[in-house]
PDB file of N, CA, C and O in Angstrom, chain B, residues numbered from 101:
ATOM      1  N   UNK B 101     -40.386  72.409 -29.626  1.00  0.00           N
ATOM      2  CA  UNK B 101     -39.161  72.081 -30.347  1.00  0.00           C
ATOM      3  C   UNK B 101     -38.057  73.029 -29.920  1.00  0.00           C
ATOM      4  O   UNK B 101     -38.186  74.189 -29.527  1.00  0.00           O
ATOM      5  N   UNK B 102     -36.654  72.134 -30.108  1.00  0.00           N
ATOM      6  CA  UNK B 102     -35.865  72.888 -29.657  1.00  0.00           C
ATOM      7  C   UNK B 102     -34.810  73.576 -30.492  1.00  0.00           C
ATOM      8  O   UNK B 102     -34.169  73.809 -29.467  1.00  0.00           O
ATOM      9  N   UNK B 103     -34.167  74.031 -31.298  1.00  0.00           N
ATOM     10  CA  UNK B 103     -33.179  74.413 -32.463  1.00  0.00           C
ATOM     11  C   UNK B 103     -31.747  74.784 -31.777  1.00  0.00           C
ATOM     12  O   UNK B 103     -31.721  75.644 -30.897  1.00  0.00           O
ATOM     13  N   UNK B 104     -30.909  74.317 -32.070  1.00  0.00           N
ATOM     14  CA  UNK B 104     -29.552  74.365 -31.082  1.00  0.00           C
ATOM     15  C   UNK B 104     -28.746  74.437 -32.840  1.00  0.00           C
ATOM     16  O   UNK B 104     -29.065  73.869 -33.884  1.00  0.00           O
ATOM     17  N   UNK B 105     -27.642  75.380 -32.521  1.00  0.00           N
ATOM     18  CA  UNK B 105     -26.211  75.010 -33.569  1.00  0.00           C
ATOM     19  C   UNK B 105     -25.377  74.748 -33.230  1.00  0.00           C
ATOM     20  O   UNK B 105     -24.909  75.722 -32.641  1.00  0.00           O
ATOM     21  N   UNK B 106     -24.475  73.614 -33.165  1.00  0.00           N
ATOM     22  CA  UNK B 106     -23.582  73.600 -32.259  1.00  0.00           C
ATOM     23  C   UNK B 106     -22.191  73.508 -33.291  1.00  0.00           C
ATOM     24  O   UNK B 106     -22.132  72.950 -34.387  1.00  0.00           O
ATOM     25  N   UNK B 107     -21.014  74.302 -32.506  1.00  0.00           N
ATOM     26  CA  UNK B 107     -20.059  74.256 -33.036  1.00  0.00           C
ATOM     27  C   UNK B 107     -19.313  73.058 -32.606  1.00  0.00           C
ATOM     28  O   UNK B 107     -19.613  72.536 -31.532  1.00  0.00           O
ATOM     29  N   UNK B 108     -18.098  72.429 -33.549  1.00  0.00           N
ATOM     30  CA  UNK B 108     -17.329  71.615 -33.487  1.00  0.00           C
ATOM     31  C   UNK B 108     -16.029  71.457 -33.520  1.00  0.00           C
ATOM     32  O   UNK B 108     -15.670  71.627 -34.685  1.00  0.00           O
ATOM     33  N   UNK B 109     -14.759  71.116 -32.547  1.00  0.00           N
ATOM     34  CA  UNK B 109     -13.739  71.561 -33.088  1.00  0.00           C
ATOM     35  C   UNK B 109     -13.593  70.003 -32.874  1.00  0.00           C
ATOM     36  O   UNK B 109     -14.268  69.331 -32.094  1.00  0.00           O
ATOM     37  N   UNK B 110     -12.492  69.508 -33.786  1.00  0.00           N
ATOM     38  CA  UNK B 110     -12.306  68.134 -34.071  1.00  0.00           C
ATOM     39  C   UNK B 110     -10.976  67.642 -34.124  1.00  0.00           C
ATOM     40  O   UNK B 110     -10.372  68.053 -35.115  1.00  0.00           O
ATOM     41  N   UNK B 111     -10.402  66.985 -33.467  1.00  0.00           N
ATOM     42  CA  UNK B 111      -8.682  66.638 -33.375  1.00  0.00           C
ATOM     43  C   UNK B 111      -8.869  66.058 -35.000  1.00  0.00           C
ATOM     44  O   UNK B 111      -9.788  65.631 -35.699  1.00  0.00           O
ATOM     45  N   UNK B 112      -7.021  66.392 -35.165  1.00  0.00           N
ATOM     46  CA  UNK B 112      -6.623  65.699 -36.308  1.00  0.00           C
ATOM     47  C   UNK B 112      -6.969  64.469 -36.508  1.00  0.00           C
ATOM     48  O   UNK B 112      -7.012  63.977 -35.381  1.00  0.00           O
ATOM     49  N   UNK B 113      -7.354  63.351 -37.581  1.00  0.00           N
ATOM     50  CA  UNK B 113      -7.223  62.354 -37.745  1.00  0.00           C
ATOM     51  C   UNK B 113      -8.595  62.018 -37.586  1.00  0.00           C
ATOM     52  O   UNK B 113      -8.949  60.973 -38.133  1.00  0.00           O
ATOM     53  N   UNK B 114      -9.570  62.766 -36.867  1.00  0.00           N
ATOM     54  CA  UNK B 114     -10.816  62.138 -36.473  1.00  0.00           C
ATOM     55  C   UNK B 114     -11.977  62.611 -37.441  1.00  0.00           C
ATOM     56  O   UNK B 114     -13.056  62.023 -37.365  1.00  0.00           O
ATOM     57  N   UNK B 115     -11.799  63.719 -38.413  1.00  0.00           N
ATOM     58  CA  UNK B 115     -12.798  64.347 -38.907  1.00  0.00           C
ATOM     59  C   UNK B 115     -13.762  63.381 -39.750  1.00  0.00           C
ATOM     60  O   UNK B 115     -14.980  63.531 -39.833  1.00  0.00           O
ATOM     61  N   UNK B 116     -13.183  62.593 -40.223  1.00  0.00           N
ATOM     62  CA  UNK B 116     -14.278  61.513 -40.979  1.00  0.00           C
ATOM     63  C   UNK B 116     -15.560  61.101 -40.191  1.00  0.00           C
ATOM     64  O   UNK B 116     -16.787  61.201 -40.217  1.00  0.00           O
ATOM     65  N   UNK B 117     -14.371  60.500 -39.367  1.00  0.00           N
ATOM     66  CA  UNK B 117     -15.314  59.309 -38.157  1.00  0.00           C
ATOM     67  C   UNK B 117     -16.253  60.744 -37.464  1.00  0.00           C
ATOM     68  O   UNK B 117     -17.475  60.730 -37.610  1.00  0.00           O
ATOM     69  N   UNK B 118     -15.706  61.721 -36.857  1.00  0.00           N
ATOM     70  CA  UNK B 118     -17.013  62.629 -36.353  1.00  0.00           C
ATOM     71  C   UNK B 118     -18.150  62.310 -37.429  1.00  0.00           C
ATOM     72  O   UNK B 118     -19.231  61.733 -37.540  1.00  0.00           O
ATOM     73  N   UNK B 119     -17.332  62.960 -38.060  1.00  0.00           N
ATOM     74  CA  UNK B 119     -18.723  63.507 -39.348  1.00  0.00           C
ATOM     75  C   UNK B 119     -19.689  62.654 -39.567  1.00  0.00           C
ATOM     76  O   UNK B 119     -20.796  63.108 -39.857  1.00  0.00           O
ATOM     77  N   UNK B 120     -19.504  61.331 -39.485  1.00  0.00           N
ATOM     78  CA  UNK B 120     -20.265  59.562 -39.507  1.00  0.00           C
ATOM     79  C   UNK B 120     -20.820  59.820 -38.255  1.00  0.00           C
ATOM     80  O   UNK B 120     -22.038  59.831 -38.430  1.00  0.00           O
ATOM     81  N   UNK B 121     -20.506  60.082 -36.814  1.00  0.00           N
ATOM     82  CA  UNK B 121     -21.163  60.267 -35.985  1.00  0.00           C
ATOM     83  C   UNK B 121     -22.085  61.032 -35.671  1.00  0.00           C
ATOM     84  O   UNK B 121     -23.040  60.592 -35.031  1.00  0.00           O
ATOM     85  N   UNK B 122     -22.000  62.628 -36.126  1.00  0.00           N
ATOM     86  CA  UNK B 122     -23.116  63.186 -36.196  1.00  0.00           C
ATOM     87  C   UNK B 122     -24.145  63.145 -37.400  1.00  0.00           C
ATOM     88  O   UNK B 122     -25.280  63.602 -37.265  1.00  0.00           O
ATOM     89  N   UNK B 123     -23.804  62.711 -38.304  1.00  0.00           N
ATOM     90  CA  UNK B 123     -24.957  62.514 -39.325  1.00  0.00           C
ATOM     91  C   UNK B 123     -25.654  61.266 -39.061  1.00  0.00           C
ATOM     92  O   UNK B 123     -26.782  61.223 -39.553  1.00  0.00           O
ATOM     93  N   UNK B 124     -25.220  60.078 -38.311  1.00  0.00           N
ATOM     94  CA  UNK B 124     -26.022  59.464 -37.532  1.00  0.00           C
ATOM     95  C   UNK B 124     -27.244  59.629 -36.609  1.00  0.00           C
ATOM     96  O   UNK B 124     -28.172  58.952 -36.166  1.00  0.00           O
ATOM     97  N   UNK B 125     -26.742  60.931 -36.549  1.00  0.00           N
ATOM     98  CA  UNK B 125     -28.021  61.399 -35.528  1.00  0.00           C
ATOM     99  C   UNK B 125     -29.346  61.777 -35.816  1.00  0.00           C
ATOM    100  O   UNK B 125     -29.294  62.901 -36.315  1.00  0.00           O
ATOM    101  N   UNK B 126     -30.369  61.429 -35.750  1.00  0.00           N
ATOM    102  CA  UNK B 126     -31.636  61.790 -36.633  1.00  0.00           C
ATOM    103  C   UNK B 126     -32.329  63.265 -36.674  1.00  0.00           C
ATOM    104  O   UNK B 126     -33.039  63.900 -37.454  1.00  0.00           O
ATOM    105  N   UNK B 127     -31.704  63.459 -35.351  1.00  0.00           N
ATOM    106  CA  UNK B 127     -31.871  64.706 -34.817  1.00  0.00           C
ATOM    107  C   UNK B 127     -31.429  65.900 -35.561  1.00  0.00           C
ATOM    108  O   UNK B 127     -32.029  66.969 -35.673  1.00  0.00           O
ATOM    109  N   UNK B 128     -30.341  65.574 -36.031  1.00  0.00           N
ATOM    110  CA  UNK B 128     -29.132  66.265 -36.472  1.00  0.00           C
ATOM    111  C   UNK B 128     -29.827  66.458 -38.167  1.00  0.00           C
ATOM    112  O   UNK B 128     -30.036  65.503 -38.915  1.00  0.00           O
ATOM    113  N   UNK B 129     -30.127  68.039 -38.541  1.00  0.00           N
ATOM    114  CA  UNK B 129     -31.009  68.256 -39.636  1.00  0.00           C
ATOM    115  C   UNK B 129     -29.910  68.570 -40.601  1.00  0.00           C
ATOM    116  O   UNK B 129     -30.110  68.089 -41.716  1.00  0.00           O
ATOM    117  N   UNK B 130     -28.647  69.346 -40.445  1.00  0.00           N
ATOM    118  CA  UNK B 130     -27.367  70.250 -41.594  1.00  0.00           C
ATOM    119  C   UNK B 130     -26.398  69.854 -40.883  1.00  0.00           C
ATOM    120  O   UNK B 130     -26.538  69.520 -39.707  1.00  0.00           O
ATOM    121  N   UNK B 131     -25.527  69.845 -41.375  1.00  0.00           N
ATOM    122  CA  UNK B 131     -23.784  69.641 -41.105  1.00  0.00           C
ATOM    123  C   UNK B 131     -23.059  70.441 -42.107  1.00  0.00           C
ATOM    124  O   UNK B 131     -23.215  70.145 -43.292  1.00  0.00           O
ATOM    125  N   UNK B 132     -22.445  71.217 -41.849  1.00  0.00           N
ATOM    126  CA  UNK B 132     -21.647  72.212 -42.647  1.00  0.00           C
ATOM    127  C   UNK B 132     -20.051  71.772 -42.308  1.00  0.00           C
ATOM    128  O   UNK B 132     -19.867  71.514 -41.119  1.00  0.00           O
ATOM    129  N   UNK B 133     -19.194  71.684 -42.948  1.00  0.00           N
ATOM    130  CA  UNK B 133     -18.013  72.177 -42.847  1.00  0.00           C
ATOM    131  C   UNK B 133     -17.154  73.511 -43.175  1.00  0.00           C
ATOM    132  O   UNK B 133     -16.905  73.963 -44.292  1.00  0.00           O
ATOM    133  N   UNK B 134     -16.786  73.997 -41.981  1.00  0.00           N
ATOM    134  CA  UNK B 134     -16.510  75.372 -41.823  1.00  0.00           C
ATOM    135  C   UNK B 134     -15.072  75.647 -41.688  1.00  0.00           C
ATOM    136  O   UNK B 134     -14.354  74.753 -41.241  1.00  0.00           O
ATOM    137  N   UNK B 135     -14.469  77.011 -42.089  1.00  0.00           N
ATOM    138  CA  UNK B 135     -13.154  77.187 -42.030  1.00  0.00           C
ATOM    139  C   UNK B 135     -13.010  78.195 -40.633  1.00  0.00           C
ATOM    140  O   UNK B 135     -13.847  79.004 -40.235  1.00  0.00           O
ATOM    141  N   UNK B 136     -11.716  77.885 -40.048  1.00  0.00           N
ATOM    142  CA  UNK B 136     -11.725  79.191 -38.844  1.00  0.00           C
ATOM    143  C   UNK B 136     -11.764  78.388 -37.971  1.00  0.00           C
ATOM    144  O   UNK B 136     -11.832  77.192 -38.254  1.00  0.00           O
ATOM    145  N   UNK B 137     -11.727  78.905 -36.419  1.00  0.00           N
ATOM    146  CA  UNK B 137     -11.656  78.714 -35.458  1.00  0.00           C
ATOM    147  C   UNK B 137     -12.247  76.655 -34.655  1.00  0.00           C
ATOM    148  O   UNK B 137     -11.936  75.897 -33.737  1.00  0.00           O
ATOM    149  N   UNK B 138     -13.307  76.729 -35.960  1.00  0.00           N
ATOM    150  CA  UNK B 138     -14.246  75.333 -35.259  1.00  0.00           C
ATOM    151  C   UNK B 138     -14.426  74.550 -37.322  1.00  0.00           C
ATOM    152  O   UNK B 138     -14.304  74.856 -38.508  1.00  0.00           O
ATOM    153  N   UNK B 139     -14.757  73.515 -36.448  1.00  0.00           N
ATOM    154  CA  UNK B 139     -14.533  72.454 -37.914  1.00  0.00           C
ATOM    155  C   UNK B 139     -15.892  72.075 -38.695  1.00  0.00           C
ATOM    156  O   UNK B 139     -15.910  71.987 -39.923  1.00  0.00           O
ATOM    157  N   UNK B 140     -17.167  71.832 -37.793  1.00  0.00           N
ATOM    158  CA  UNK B 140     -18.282  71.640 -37.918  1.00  0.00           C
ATOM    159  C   UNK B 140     -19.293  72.217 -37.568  1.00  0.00           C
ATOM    160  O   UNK B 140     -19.535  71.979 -36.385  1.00  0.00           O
ATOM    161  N   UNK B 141     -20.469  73.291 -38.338  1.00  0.00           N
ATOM    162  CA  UNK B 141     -21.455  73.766 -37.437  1.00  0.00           C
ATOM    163  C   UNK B 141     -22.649  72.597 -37.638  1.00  0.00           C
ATOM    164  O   UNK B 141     -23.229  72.837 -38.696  1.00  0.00           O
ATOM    165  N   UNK B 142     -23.085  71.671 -37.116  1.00  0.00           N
ATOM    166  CA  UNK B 142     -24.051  71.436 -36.804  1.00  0.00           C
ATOM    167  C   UNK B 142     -25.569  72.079 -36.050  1.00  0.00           C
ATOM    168  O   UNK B 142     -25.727  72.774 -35.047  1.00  0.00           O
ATOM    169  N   UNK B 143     -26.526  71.506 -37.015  1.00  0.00           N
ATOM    170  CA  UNK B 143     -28.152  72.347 -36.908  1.00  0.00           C
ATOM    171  C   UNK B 143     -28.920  71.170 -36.154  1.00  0.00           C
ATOM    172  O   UNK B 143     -29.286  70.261 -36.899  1.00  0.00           O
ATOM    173  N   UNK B 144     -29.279  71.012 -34.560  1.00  0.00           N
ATOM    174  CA  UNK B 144     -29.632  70.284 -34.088  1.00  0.00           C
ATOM    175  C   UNK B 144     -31.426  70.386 -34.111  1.00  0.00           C
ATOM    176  O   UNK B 144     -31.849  71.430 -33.616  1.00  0.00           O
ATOM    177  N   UNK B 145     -32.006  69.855 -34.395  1.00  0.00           N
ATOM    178  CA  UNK B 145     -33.466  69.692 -33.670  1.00  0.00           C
ATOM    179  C   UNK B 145     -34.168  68.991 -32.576  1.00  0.00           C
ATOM    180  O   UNK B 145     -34.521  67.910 -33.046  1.00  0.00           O
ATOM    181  N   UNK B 146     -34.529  69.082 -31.383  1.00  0.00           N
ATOM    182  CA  UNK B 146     -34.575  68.467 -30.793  1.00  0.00           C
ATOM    183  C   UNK B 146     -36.008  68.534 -30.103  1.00  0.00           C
ATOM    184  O   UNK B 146     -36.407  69.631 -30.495  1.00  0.00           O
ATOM    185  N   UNK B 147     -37.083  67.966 -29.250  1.00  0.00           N
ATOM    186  CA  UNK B 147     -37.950  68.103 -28.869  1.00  0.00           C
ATOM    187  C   UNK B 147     -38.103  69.060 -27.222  1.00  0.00           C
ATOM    188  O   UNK B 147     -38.947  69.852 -26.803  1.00  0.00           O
ATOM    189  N   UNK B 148     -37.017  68.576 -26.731  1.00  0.00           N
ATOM    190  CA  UNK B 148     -36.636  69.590 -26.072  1.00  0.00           C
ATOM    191  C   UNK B 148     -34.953  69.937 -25.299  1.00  0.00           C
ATOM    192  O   UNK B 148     -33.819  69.672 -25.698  1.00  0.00           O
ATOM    193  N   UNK B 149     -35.457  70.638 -24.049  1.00  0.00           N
ATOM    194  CA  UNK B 149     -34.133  70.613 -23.823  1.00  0.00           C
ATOM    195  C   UNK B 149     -33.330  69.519 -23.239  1.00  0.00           C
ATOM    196  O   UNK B 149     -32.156  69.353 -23.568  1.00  0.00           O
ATOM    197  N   UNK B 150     -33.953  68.746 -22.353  1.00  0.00           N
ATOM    198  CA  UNK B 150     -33.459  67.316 -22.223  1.00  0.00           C
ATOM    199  C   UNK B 150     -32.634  66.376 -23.175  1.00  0.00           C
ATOM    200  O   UNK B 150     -31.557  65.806 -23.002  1.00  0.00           O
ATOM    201  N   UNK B 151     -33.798  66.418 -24.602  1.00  0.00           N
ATOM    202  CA  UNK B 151     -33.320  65.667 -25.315  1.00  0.00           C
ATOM    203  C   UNK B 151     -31.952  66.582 -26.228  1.00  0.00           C
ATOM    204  O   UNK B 151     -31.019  65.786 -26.338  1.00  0.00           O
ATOM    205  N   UNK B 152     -31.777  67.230 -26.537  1.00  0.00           N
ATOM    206  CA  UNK B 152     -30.892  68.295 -26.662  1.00  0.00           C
ATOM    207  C   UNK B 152     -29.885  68.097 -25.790  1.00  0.00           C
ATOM    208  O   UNK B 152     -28.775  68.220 -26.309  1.00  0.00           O
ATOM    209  N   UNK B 153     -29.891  67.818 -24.584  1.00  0.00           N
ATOM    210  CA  UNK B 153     -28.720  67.846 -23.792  1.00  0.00           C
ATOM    211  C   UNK B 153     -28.150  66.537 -23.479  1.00  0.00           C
ATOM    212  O   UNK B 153     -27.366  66.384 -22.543  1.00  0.00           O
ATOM    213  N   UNK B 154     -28.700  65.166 -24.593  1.00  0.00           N
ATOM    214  CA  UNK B 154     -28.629  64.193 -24.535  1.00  0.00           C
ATOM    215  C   UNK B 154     -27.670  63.652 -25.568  1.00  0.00           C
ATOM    216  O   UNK B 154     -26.785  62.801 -25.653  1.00  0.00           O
ATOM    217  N   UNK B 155     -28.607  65.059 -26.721  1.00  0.00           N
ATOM    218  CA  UNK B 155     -27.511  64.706 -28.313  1.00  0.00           C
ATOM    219  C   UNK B 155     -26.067  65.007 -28.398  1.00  0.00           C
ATOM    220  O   UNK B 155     -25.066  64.540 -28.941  1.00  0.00           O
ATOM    221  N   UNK B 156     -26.507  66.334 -27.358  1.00  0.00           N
ATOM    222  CA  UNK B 156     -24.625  66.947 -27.666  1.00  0.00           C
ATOM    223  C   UNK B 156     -23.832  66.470 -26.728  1.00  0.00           C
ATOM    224  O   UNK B 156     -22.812  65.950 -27.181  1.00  0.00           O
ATOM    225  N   UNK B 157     -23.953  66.461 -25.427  1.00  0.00           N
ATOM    226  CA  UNK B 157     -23.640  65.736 -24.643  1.00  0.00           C
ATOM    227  C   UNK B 157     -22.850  64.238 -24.876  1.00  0.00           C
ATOM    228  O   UNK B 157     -21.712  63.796 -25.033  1.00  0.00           O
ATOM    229  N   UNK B 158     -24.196  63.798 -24.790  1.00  0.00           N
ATOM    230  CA  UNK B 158     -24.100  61.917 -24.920  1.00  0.00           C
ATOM    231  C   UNK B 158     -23.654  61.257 -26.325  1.00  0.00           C
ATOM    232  O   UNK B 158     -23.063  60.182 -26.432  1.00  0.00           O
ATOM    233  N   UNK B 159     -24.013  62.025 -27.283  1.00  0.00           N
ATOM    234  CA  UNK B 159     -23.937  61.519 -28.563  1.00  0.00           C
ATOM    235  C   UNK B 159     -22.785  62.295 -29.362  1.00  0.00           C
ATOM    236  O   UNK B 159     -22.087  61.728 -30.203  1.00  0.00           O
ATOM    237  N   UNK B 160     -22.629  63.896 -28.956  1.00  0.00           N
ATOM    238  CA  UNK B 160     -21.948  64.350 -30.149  1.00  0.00           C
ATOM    239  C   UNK B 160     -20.316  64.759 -28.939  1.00  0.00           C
ATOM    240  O   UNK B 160     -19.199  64.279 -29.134  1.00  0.00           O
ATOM    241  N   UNK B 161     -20.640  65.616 -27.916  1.00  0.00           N
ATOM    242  CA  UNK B 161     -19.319  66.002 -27.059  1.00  0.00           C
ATOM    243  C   UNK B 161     -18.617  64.335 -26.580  1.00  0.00           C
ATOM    244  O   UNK B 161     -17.412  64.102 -26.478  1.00  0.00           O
ATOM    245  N   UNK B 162     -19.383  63.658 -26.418  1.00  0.00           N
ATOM    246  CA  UNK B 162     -18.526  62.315 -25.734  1.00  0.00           C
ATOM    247  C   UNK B 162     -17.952  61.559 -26.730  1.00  0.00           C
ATOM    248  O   UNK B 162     -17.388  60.599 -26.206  1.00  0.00           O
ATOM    249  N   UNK B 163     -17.826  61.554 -28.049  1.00  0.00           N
ATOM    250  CA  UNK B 163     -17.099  61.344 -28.905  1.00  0.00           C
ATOM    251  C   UNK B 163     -15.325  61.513 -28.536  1.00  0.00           C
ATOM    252  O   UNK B 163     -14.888  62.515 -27.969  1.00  0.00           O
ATOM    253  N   UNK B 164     -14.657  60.629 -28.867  1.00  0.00           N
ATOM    254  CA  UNK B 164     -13.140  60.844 -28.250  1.00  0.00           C
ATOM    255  C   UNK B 164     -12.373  61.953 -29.165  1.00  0.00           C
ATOM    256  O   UNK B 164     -11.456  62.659 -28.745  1.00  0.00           O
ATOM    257  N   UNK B 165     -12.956  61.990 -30.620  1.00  0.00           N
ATOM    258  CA  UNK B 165     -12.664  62.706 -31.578  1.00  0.00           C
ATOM    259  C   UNK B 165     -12.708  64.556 -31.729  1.00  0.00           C
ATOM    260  O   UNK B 165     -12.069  65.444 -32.294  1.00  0.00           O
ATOM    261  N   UNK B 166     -13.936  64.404 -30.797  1.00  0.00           N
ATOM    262  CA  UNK B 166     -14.362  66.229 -30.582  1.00  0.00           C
ATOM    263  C   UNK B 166     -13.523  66.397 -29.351  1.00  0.00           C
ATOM    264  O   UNK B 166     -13.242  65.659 -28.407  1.00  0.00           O
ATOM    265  N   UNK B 167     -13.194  67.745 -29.726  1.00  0.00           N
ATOM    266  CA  UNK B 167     -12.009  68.283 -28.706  1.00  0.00           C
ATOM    267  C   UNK B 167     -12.929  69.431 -27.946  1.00  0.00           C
ATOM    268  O   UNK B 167     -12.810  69.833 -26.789  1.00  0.00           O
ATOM    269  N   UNK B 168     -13.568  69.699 -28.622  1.00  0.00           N
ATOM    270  CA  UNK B 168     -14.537  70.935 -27.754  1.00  0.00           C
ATOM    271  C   UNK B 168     -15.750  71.394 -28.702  1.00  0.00           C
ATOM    272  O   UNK B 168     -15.503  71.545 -29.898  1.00  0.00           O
ATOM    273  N   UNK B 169     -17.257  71.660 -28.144  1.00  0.00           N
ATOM    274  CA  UNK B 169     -17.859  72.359 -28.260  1.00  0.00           C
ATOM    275  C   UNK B 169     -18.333  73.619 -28.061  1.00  0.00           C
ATOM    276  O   UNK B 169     -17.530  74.341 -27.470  1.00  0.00           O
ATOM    277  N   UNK B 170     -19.698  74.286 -28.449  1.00  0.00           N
ATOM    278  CA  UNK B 170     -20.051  75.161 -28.643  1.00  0.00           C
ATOM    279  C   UNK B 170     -21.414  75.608 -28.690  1.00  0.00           C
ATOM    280  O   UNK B 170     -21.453  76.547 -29.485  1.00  0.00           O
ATOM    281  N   UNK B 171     -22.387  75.410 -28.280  1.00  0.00           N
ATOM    282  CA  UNK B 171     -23.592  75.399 -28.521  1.00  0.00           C
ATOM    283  C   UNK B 171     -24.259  76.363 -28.412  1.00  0.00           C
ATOM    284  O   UNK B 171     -23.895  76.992 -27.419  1.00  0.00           O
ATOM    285  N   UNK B 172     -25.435  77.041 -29.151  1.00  0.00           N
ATOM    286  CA  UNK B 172     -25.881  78.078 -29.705  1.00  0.00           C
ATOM    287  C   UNK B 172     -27.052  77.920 -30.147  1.00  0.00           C
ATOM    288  O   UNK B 172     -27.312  77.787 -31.343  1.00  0.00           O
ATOM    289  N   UNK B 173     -28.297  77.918 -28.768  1.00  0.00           N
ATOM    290  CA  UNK B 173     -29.760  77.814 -28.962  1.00  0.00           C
ATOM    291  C   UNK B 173     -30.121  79.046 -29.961  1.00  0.00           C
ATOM    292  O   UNK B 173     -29.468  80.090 -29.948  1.00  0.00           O
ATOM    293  N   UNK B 174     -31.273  78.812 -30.868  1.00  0.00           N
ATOM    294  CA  UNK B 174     -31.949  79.442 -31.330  1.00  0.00           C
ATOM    295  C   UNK B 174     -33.231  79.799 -30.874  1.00  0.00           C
ATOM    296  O   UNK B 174     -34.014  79.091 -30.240  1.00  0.00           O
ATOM    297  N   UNK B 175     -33.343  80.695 -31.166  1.00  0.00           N
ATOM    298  CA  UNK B 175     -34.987  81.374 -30.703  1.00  0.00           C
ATOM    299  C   UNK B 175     -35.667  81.698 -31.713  1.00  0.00           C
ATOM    300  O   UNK B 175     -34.588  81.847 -32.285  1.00  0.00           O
ATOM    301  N   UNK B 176     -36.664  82.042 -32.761  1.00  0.00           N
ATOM    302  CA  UNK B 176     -37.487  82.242 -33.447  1.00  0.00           C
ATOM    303  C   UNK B 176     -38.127  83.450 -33.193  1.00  0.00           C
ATOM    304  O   UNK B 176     -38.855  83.892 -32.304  1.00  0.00           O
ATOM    305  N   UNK B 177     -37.646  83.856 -34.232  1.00  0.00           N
ATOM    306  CA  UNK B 177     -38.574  85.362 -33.932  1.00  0.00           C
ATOM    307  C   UNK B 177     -40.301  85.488 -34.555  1.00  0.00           C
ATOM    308  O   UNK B 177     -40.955  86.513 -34.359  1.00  0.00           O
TER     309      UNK B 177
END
């Protein structure tokens, strides 16, 4: 398993529709809305890194709405 957080920064006007897009994702375990620099931290789970680079990528960065990411593997101590 893979644990990724990824940050979100989100153009005006789009924050709904993101937010519908990543909670779509099954993958996708927390969604926070955050103040500061980025709009969304998302808590990804993924099986690995492939599929991980499929969610944020394909599913969450290719969104017309996200203006930029951030991503932030976790490791387990």
């Amino acid at each position: 398993m893979r644990t990724a957080f990824v940050l979100l920064k989100i153009l005006p006007q789009h924050e709904t529709e993101v937010l519908k897009i990543v909670q779509s994702v099954p993958q996708v375990e927390e969604v926070h809305g955050i103040f500061g620099e980025y709009d969304l931290l998302v808590k990804v789970v993924a099986q690995d890194d492939d599929e991980l680079e499929e969610i944020v990528i394909g599913r969450i960065r290719g969104h017309v709405g996200v203006r930029h990411t951030e991503t932030l593997l976790s490791t387990p101590f």
